[in-house]
C-alpha positions as CSV (number, residue, x, y, z in Angstrom):
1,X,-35.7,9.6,0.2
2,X,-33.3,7.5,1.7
3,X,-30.1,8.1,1.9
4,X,-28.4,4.6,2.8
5,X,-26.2,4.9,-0.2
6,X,-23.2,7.7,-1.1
7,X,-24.9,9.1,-3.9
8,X,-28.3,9.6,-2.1
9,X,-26.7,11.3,1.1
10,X,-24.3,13.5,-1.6
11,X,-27.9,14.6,-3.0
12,X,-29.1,15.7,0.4
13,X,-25.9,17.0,2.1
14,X,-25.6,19.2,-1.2
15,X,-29.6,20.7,-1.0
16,X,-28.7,21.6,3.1
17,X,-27.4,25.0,3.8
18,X,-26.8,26.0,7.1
19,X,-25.5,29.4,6.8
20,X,-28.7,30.7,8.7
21,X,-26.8,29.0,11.8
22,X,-24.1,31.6,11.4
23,X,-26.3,34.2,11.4
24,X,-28.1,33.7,14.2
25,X,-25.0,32.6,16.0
26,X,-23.8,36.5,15.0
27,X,-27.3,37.7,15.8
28,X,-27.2,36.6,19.6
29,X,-23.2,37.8,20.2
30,X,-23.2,34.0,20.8
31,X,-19.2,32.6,19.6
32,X,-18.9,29.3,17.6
33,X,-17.7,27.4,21.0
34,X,-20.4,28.6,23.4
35,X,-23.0,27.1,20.5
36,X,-20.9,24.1,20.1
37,X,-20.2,23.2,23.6
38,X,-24.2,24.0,24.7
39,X,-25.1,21.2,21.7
40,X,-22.3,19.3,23.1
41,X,-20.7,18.8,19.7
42,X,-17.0,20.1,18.8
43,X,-16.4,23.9,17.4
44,X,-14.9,22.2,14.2
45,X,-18.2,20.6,13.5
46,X,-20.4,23.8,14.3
47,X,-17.7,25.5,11.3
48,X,-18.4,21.8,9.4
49,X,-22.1,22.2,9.5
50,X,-22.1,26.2,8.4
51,X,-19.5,25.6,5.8
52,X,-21.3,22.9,4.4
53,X,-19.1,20.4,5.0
54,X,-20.9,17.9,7.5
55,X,-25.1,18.2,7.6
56,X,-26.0,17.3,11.5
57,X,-28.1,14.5,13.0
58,X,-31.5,15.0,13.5
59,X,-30.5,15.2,17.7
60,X,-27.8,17.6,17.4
61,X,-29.7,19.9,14.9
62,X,-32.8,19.8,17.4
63,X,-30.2,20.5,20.3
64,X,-28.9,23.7,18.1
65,X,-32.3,24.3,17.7
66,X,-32.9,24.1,21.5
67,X,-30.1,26.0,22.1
68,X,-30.7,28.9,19.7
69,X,-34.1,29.2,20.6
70,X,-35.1,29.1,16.6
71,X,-36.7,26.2,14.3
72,X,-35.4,23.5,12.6
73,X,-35.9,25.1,8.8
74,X,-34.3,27.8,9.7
75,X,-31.1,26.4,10.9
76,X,-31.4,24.7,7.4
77,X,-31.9,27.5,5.3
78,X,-35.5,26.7,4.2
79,X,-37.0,29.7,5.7
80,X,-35.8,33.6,6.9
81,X,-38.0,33.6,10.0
82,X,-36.1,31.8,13.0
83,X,-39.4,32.0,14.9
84,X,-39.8,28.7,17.3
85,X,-42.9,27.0,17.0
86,X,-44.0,27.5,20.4
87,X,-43.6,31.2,20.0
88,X,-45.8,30.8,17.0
89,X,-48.6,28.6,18.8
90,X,-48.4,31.8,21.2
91,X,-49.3,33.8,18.7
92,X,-51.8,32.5,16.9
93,X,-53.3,31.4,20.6
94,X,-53.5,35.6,21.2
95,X,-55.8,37.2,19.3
96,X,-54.5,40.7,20.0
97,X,-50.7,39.8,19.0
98,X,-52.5,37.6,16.0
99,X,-53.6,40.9,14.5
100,X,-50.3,42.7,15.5
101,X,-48.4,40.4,12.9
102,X,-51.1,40.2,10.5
103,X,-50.9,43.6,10.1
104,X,-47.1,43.7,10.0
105,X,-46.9,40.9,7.4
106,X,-49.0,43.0,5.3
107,X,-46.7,46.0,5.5
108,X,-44.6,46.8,2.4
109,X,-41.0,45.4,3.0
110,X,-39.8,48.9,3.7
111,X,-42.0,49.8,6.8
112,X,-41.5,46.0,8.2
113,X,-38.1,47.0,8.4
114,X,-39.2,50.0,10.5
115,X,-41.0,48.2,12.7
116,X,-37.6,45.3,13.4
117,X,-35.6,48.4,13.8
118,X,-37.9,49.8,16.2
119,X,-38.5,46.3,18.1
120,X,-34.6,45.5,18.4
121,X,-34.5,49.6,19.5
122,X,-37.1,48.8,22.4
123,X,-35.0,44.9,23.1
124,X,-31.5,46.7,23.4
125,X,-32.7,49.2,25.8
């Protein structure tokens, strides 16, 4: 779609969500200006972008991305899982940790909470 005309980029701006970038944000004890000044953007536009206000340029959202260390449909809101695409080509490349989230992913949603509660236990110690 392309959105050279008002209505077209009203149709798009309105489908993005970004609050996903706040959460991460919260996630990594990161503040609004340490994300906005590492993307080299201004704190106003970081609160624009997760307010739904302003949607970002395809360079500044891959610079969040970069930054945040999380993929692009996440930032978006079009997934729950920030995992990077490189950390997913690592996985699927090793067949032990393959099986490891296989298994996980087939968990009920109960015990996959258990096992990111443990996981975050073993990161924060």
């Amino acid at each position: 779609m392309r959105i050279n005309d008002k209505e077209n980029y009203d149709k798009v701006k309105s489908s993005i969500s970004m609050r996903n970038l706040k959460t991460i944000i919260d996630s990594k004890d990161y503040t609004i200006t340490k994300v906005a000044i590492n993307s080299k953007i201004s704190d106003s536009t970081v609160n624009a972008y997760i307010n739904g206000q302003k949607i970002p340029s395809l360079p500044t959202l891959i610079s969040i991305g970069d930054y945040l260390n999380c993929n692009l449909d996440y930032l978006l809101d079009r997934t729950d899982n920030p995992i990077t695409m490189s950390d997913l080509d690592k996985i699927n490349s090793d067949r032990e940790l393959n099986q490891l989230f296989q298994n996980i992913v087939s968990l009920p949603k109960e015990k996959q909470e258990l096992v990111k509660a443990y996981v975050k236990g073993i990161l924060n110690s």
